[in-house]
MARMIBA-944558 format. One record per residue (C-alpha): x, z, y. Coordinates in nm, 2 decimals. Layout:
BEGIN
+--------+--------+--------+
:      X :      Z :      Y :
+--------+--------+--------+
:      X :      Z :      Y :
...
+--------+--------+--------+
//
This chain:
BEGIN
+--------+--------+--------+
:      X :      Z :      Y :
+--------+--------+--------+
:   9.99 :  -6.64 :   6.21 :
:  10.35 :  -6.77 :   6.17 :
:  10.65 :  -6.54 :   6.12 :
:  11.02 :  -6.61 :   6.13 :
:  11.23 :  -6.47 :   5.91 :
:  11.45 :  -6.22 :   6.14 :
:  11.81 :  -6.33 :   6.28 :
:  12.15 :  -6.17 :   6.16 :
:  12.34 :  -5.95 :   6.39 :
:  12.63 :  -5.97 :   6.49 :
:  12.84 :  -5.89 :   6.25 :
:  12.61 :  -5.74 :   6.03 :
:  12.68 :  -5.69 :   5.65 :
:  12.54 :  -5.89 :   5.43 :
:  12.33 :  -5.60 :   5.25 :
:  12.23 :  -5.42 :   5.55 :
:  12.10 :  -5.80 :   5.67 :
:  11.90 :  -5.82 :   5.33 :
:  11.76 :  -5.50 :   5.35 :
:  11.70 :  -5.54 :   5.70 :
:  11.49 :  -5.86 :   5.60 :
:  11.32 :  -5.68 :   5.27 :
:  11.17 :  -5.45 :   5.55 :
:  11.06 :  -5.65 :   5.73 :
:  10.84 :  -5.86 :   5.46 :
:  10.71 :  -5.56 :   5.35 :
:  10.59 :  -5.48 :   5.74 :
:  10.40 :  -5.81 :   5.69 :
:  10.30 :  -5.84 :   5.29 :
:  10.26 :  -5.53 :   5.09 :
:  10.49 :  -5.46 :   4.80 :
:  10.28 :  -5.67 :   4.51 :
:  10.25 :  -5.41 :   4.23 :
:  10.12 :  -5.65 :   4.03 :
:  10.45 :  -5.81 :   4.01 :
:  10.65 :  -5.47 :   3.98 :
:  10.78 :  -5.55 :   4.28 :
:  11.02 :  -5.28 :   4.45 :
:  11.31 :  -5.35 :   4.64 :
:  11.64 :  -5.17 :   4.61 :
:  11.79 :  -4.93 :   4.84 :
:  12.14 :  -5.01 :   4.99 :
:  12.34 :  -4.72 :   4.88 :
:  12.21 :  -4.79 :   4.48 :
:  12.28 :  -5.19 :   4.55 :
:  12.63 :  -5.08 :   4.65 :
:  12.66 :  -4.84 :   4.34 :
:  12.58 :  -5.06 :   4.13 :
:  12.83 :  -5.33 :   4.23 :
:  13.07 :  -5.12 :   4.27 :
:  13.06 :  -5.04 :   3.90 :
:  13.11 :  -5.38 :   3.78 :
:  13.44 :  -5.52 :   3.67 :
:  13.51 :  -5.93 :   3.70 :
:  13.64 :  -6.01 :   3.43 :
:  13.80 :  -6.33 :   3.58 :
:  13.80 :  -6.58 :   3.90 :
:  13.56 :  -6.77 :   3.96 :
:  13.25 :  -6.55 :   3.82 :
:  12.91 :  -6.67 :   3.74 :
:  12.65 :  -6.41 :   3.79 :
:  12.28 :  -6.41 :   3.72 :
:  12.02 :  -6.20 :   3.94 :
:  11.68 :  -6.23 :   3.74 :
:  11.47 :  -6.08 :   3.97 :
:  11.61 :  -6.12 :   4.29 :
:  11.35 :  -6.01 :   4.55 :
:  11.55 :  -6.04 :   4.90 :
:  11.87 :  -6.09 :   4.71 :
:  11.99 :  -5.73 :   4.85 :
:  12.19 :  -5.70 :   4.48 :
:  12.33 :  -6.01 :   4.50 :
:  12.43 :  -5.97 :   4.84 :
:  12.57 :  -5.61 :   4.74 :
:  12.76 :  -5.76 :   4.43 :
:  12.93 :  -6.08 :   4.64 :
:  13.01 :  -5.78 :   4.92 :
:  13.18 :  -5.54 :   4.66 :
:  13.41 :  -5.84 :   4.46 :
:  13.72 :  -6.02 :   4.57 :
:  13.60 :  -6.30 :   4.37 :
:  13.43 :  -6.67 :   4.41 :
:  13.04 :  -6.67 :   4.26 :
:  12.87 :  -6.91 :   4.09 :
:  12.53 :  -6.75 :   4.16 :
:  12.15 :  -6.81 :   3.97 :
:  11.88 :  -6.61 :   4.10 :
:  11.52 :  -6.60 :   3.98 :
:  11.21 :  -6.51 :   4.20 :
:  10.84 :  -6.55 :   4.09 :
:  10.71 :  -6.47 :   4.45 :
:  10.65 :  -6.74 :   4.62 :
:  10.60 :  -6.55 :   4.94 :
:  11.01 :  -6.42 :   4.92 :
:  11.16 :  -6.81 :   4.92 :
:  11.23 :  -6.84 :   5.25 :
:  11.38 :  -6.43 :   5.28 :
:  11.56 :  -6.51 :   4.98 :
:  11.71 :  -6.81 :   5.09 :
:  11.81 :  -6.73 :   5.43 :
:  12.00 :  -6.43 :   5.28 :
:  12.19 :  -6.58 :   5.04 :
:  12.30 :  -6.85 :   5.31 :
:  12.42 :  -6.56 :   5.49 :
:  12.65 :  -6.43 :   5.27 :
:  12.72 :  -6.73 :   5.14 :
:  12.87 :  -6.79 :   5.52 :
:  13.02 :  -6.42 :   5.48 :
:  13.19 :  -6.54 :   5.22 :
:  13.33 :  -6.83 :   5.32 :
:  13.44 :  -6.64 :   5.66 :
:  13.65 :  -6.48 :   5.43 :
:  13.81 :  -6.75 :   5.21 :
:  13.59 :  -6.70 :   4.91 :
:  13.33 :  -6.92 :   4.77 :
:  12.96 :  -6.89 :   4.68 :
:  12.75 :  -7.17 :   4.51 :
:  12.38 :  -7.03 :   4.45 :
:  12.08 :  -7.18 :   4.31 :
:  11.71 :  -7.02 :   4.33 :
:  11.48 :  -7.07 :   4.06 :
:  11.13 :  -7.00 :   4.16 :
:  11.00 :  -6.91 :   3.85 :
:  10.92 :  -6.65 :   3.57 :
:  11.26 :  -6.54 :   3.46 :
:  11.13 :  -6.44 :   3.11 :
:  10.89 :  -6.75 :   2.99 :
:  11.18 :  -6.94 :   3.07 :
:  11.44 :  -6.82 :   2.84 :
:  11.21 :  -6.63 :   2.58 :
:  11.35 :  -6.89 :   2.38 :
:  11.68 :  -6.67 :   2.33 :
:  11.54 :  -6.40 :   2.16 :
:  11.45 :  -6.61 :   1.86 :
:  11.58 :  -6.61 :   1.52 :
:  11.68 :  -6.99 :   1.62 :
:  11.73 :  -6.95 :   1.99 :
:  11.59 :  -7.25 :   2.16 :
:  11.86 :  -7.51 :   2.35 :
:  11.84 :  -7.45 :   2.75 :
:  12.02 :  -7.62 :   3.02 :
:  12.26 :  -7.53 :   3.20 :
:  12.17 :  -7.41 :   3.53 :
:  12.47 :  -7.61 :   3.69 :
:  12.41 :  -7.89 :   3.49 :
:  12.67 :  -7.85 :   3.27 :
:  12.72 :  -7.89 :   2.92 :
:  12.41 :  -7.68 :   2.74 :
:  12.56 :  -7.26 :   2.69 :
:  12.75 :  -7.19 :   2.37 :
:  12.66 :  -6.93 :   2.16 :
:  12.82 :  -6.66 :   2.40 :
:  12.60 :  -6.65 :   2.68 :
:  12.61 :  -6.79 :   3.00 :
:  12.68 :  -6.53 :   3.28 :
:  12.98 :  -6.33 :   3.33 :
:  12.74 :  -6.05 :   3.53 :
:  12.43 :  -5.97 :   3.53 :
:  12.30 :  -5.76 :   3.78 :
:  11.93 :  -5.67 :   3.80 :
:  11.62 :  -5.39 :   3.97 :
:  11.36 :  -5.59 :   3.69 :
:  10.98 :  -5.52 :   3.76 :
:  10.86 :  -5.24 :   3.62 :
:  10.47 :  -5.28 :   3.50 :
:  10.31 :  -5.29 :   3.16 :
:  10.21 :  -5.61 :   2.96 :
:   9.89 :  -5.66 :   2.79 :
:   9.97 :  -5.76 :   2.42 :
:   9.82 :  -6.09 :   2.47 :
:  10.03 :  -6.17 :   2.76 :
:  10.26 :  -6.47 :   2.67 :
:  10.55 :  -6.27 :   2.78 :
:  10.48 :  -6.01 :   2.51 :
:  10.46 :  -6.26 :   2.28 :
:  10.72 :  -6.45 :   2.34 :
:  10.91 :  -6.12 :   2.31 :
:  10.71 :  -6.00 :   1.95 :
:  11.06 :  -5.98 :   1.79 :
:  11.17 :  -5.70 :   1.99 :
:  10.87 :  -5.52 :   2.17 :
:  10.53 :  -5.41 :   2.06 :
:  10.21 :  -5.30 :   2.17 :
:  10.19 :  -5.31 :   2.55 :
:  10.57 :  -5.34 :   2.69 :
:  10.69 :  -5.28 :   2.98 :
:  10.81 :  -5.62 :   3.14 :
:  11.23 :  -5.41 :   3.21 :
:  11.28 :  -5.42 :   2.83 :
:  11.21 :  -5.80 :   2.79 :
:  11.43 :  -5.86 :   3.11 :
:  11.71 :  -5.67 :   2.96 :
:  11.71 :  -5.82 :   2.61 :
:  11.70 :  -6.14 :   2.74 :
:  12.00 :  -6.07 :   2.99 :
:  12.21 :  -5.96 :   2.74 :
:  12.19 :  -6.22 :   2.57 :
:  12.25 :  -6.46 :   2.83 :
:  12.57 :  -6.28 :   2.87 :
:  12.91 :  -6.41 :   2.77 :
:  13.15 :  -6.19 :   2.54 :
:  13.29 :  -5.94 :   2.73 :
:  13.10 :  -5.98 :   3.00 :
:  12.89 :  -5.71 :   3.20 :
:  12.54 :  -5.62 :   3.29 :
:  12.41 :  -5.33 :   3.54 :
:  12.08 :  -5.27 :   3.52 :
:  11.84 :  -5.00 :   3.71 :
:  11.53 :  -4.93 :   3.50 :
:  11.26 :  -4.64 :   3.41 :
:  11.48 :  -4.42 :   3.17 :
:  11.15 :  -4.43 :   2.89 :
:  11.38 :  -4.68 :   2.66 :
:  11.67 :  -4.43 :   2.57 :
:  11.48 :  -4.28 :   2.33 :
:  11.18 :  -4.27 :   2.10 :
:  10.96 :  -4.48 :   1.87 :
:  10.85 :  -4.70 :   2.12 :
:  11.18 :  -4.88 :   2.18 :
:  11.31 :  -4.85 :   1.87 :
:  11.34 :  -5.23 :   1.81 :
:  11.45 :  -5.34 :   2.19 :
:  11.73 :  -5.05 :   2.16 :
:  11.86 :  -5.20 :   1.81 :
:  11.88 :  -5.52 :   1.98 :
:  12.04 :  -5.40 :   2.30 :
:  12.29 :  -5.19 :   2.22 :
:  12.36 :  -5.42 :   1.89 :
:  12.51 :  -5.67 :   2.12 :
:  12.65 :  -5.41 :   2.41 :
:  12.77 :  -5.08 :   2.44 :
:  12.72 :  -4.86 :   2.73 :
:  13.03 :  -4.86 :   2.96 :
:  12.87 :  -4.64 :   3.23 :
:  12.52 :  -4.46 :   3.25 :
:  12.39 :  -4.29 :   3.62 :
:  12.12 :  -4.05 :   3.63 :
:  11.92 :  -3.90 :   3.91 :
:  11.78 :  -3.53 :   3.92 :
:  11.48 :  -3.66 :   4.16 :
:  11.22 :  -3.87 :   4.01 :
:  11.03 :  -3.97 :   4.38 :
:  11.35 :  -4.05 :   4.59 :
:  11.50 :  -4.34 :   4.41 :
:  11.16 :  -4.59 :   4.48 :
:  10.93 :  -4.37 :   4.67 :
:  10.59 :  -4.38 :   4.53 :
:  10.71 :  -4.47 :   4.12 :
:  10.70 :  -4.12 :   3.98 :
:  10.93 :  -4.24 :   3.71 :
:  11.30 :  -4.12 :   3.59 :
:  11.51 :  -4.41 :   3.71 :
:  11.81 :  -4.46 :   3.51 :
:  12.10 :  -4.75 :   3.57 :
:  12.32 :  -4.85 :   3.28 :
:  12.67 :  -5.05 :   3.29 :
:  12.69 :  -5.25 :   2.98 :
:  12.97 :  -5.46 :   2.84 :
:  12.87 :  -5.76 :   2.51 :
:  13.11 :  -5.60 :   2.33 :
:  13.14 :  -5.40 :   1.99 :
:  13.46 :  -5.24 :   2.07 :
:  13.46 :  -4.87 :   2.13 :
:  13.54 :  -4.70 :   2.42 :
:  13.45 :  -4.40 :   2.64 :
:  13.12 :  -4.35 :   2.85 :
:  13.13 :  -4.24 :   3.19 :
:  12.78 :  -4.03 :   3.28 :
:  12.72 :  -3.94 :   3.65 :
:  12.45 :  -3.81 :   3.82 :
:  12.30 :  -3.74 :   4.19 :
:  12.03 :  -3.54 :   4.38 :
:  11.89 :  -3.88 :   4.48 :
:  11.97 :  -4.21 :   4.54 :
:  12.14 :  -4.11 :   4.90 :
:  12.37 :  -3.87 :   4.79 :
:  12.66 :  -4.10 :   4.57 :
:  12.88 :  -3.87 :   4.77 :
:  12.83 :  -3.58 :   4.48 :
:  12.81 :  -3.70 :   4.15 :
:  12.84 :  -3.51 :   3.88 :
:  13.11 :  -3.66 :   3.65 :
:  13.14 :  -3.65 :   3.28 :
:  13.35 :  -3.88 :   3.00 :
:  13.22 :  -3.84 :   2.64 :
:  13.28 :  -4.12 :   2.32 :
:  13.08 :  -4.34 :   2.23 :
:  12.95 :  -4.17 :   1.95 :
:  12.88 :  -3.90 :   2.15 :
:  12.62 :  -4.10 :   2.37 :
:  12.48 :  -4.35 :   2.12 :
:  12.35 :  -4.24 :   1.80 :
:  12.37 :  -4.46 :   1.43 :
:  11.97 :  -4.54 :   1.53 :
:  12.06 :  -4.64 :   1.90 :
:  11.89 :  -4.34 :   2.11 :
:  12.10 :  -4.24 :   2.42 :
:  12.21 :  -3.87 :   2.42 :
:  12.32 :  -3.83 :   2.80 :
:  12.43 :  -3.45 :   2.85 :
:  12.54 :  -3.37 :   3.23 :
:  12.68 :  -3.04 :   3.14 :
:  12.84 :  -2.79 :   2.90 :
:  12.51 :  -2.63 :   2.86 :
:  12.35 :  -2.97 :   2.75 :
:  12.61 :  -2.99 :   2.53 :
:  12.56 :  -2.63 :   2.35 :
:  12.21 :  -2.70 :   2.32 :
:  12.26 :  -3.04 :   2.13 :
:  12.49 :  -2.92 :   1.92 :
:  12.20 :  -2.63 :   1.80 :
:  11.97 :  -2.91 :   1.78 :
:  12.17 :  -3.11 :   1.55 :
:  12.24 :  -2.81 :   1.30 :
:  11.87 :  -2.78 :   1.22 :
:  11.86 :  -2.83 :   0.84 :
:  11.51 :  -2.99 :   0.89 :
:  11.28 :  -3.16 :   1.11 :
:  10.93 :  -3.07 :   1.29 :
:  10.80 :  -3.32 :   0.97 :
:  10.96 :  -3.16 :   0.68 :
:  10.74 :  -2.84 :   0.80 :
:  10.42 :  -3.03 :   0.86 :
:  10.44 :  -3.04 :   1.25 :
:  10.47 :  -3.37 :   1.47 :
:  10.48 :  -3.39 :   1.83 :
:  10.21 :  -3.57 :   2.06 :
:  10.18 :  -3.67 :   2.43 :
:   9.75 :  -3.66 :   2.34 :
:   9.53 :  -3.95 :   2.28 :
:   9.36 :  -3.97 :   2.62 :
:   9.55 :  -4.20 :   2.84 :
:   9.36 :  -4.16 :   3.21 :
:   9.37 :  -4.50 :   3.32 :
:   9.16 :  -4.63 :   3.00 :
:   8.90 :  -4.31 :   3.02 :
:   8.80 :  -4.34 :   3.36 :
:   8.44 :  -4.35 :   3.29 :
:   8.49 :  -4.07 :   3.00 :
:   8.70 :  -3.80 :   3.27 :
:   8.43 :  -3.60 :   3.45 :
:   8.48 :  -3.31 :   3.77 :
:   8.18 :  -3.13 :   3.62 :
:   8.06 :  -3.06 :   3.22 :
:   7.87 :  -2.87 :   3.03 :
:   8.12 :  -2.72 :   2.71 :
:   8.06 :  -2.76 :   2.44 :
:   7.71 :  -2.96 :   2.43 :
:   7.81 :  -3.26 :   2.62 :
:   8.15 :  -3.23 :   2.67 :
:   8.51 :  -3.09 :   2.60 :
:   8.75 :  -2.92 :   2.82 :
:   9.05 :  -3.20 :   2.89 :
:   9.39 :  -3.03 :   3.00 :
:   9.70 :  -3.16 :   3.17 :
:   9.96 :  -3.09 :   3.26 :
:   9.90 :  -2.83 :   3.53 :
:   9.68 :  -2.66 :   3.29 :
:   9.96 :  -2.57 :   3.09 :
:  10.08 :  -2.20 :   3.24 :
:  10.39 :  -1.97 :   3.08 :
:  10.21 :  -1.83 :   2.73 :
:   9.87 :  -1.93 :   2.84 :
:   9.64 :  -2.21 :   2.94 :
:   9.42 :  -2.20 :   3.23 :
:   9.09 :  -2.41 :   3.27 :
:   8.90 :  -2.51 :   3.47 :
:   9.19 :  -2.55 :   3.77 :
:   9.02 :  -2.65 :   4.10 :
:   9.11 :  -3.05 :   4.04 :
:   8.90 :  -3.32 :   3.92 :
:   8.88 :  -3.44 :   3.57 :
:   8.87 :  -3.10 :   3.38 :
:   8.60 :  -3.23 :   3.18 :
:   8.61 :  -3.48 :   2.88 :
:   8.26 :  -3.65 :   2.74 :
:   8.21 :  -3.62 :   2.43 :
:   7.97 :  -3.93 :   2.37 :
:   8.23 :  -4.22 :   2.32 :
:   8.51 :  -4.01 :   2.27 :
:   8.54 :  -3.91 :   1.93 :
:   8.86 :  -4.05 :   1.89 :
:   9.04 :  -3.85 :   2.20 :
:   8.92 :  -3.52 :   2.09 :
:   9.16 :  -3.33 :   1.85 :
:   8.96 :  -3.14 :   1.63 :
:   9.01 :  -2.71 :   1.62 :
:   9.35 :  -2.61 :   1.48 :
:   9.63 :  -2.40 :   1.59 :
:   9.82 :  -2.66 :   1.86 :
:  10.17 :  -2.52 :   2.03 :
:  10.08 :  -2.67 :   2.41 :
:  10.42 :  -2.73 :   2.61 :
:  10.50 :  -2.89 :   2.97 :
:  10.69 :  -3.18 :   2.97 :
:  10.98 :  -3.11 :   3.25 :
:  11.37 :  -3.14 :   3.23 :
:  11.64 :  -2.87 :   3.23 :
:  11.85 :  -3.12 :   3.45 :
:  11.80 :  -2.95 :   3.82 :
:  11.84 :  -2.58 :   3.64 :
:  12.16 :  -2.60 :   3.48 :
:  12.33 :  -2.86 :   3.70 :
:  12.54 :  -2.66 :   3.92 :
:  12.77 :  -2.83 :   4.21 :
:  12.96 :  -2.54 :   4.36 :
+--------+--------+--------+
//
């Protein structure tokens, strides 16, 4: 069956038009998970343009995972400016939505008196500048056919909702990105490290990711090349995990970033959701404040938060120096399907497995009324912990309890 890519309306902006048109793809094609593929909601497209500041006329901008192009649209909707515009796409499906959005703003824009040149790239955004995150970056073109980028970058903005979806470590894409990942990435970190350094000096990146990078082991190396090149400028946080992309039960984060090592204040907001802009929450702390010496984001909302980090920080000692160490547990449900059982015999054949909703105040309930209570033990004796004294806690943030708006 043939479809047509819906019409503009009259006078219809060109974000609403994009989003209009994301809908309607996704009436016709599911959302391809396997691609991480989640379009963004207007009023965070707007946010996030609305945060960026040109630093001069024209601007080239880079979209690496452009979907619709409802960001891009947002972006060239928000600035005064003339765009120079590269956007990459790896769905094939999306050329022709893509395409016939950025013509329409393009034709916004020229209503106007302002210029947009754009170029789509239907291809993987990261194999094709992996190069850049080598010791001895590799020489690209130019994607204006220009002389090949200096040592600076290429884009003045970046602006980017990367897919969000973990690699296998024999994926080429983890590879290619060995120097800064490890293990099984998610795809977001290799997106951002390459952006940023595609980006000129002084230029800006906004981003909307999972928050997981801000901290921990994990991203230890992608955070001390990150924020080695950038510094936060402005960081926007959302008390709801489910309202910002629906199904992803994930804490979204977006980060403003300037290639930059000069210092300067970070703004932190927050919102209910990703509807309610209206309300943020407004804070300005130092740099130092935000970013610690091994690059993990401290991001207090409140006085409260504040109080608390300070106790924190005047612990003489860690957990390690008394012989304790934290763990999210060795089973990992996805890779012990065929181990998880409804039903068990304990202790003969299996082991009780808890979660989270086990976990009750000062005491641990099992067997809940759920499936997957049970653990077996043959082909599992590496995911149970042996008997020892354990401290079980709840993962959950303060965030909603202490963040009062009048």
């Amino acid at each position: 069956m043939e479809y047509h890519t819906p019409r503009p309306k009259v006078d219809e902006r060109p974000t609403a038009y994009a989003d209009r048109v994301g809908r309607w793809y996704l009436s016709r094609f599911p959302a391809k998970k396997a691609l991480g593929q989640y379009f963004t909601p207007i009023p965070i497209a707007q946010f996030m343009a609305h945060l960026i500041t040109p630093p001069g006329n024209p601007v080239r901008v880079l979209d690496p995972g452009s979907g619709v192009g409802i960001l891009s649209c947002a972006l060239c909707e928000g600035i005064t400016h003339d765009v120079d515009l590269v956007v990459y796409e790896v769905d094939p499906d999306l050329m022709d939505c893509l395409e016939t959005c950025l013509r329409y703003v393009q034709a916004w824009m020229k209503a106007r008196r302002r210029t947009l040149v754009f170029r789509i790239v239907a291809g993987d955004f990261v194999l094709s500048h992996a190069g850049v995150l080598e010791s001895k970056p590799q020489p690209m073109l130019d994607m204006f056919d220009q002389a090949p980028p200096s040592k600076n970058g290429l884009f003045d903005l970046i602006i980017a909702n990367p897919p969000y979806f973990k690699l296998n470590k024999s994926d080429p894409r983890a590879r290619a990105a060995a120097t800064i990942v490890h293990g099984q990435p998610n795809i977001y970190a290799i997106f951002m490290a390459i952006g940023v350094t595609l980006l000129k000096e002084n230029g800006q990146l906004v981003y909307i990711t999972p928050r997981s990078y801000a901290a921990g082991s994990y991203f230890a190396r992608f955070r001390s090349y990150f924020f080695s090149r950038a510094r936060p400028v402005a960081i926007h946080l959302f008390d709801s995990r489910r309202d910002v992309f629906g199904e992803v039960l994930q804490e979204s984060i977006i980060l403003l970033a300037e290639r930059s090592s000069q210092d300067g204040p970070v703004t932190i907001t927050s919102s209910n959701n990703a509807a309610d802009f209206a309300h943020l929450v407004r804070r300005s702390l130092s740099l130092s404040e935000v970013l610690n010496d091994e690059y993990v984001l401290h991001l207090p909302i409140s006085e409260q938060n504040d109080q608390i980090m300070a106790i924190v920080r005047a612990w003489g000692f860690s957990l390690h120096d008394y012989g304790m160490k934290i763990s999210t547990g060795p089973v990992v449900p996805f890779r012990a399907v065929s181990l998880i059982s409804g039903i068990g015999t304990v202790p003969e054949t299996h082991v009780p497995l808890l979660w989270m909703q086990n976990v009750k105040p000062m005491q641990v309930t099992w067997p809940l009324a759920r499936k997957g209570q049970y653990l077996l033990r043959a082909g599992a004796e590496k995911l149970v912990l042996p008997n020892r004294n354990y401290v079980l806690l709840r993962r959950f943030r303060a965030r909603k309890s202490i963040n009062s708006r009048g």
